[in-house]
C-alpha positions in Angstrom: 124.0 152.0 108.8 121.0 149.5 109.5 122.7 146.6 108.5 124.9 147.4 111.7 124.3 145.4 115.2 126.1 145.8 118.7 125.6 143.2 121.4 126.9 143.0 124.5 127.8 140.3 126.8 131.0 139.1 128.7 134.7 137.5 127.5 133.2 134.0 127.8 130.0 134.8 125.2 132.4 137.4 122.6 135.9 136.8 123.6 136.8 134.3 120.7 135.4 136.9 118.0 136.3 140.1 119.9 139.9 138.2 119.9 140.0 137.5 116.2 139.2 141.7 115.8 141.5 142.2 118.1 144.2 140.4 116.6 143.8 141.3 112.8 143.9 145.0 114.0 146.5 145.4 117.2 148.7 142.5 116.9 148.7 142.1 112.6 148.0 146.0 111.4 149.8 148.2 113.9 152.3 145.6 115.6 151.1 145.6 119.0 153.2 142.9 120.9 150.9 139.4 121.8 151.8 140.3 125.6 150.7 143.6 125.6 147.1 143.1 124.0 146.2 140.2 126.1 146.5 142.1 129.3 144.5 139.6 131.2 141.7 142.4 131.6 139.3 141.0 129.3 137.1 138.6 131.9 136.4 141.2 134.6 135.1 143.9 131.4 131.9 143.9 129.3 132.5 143.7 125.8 131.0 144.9 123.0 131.0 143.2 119.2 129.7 145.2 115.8 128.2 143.3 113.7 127.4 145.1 109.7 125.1 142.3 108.2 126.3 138.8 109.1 129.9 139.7 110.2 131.8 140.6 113.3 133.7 143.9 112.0 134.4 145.7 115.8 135.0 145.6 119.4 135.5 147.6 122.6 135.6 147.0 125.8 134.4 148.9 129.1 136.8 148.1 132.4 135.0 148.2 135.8 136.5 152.0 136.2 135.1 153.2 133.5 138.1 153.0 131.0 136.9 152.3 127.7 139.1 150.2 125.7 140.7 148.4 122.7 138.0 150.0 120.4 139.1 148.3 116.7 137.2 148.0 113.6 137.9 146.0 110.7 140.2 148.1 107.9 137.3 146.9 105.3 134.6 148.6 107.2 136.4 152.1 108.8 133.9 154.8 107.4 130.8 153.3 108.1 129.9 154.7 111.7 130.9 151.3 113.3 133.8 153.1 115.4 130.9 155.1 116.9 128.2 152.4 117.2 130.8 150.7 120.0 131.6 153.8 121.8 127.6 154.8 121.8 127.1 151.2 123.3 130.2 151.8 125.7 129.5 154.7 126.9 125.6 154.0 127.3 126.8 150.9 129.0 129.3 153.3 131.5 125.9 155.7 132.4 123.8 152.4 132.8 126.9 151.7 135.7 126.5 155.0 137.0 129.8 156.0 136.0 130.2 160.1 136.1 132.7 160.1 133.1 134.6 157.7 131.0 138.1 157.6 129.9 140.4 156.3 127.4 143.9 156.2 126.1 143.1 157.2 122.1 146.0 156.8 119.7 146.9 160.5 118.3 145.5 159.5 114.3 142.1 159.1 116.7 141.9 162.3 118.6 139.6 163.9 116.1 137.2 161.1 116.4 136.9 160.9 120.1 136.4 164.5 119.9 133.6 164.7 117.9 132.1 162.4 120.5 132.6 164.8 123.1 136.1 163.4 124.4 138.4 166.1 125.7 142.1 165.6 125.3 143.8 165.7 128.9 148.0 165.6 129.6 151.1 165.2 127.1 151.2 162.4 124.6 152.6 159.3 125.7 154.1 155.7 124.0 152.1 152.7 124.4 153.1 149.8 122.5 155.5 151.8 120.7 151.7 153.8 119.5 151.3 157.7 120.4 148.6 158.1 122.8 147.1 160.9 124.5 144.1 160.4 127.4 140.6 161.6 126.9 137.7 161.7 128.6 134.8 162.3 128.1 131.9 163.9 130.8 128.2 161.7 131.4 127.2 164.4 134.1 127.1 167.4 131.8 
């Protein structure tokens, strides 16, 4: 795991490779529509990249709300604690903001993940780009 690097920084500075992550994993492996993952979101967020040695494997990004979103890591490199590198950054990113919780929509196949990071599943399960979802969220007052 110490081969593994987050940075931070704005659409401008990561877009292009958060894009590329983002693509490969939304659009190519799960068939998320093009017009539903670029939601036009991305400028006003701060995004976060994983790097494991010299390559980009993940992304997230944190909205202005506190939504924490389109968390995706490289199929090749699920496993190795990336997944919760990004949120560690996101959510340390979401106290830094003085944001009292943070939220997210988590695909269902995710929900033991986001729980283990202290995420509390909240409501029914709903469809987004034809994905079961359920909405979590997860405390940074406690």
């Amino acid at each position: 795991m110490s081969t593994v690097h987050i940075e931070q920084g704005d659409w401008d500075r990561l877009g292009a490779i958060a894009s590329e992550i983002r693509r490969v994993v939304f659009i190519d492996e799960q068939h998320v529509p093009q017009d539903e993952e670029w939601d036009g979101l991305d400028p006003e967020c701060v995004h976060f990249l994983a790097w494991h040695g010299e390559q980009a494997v993940g992304t997230a990004r944190l909205l202005p709300d506190g939504h924490i979103g389109r968390v995706a890591v490289l199929g090749e490199t699920r496993g190795l604690g990336i997944g919760a590198a990004l949120m560690g950054a996101a959510i340390d990113a979401a106290r830094a903001r003085g944001h009292h919780q943070v939220v997210l929509a988590a695909q269902t196949h995710a929900l033991v993940f986001y729980e283990r990071l202290g995420f509390r599943a909240e409501g029914d399960i709903f469809l987004d780009a034809g994905i079961a979802h359920r909405n979590m969220t997860l405390s940074l007052t406690d």
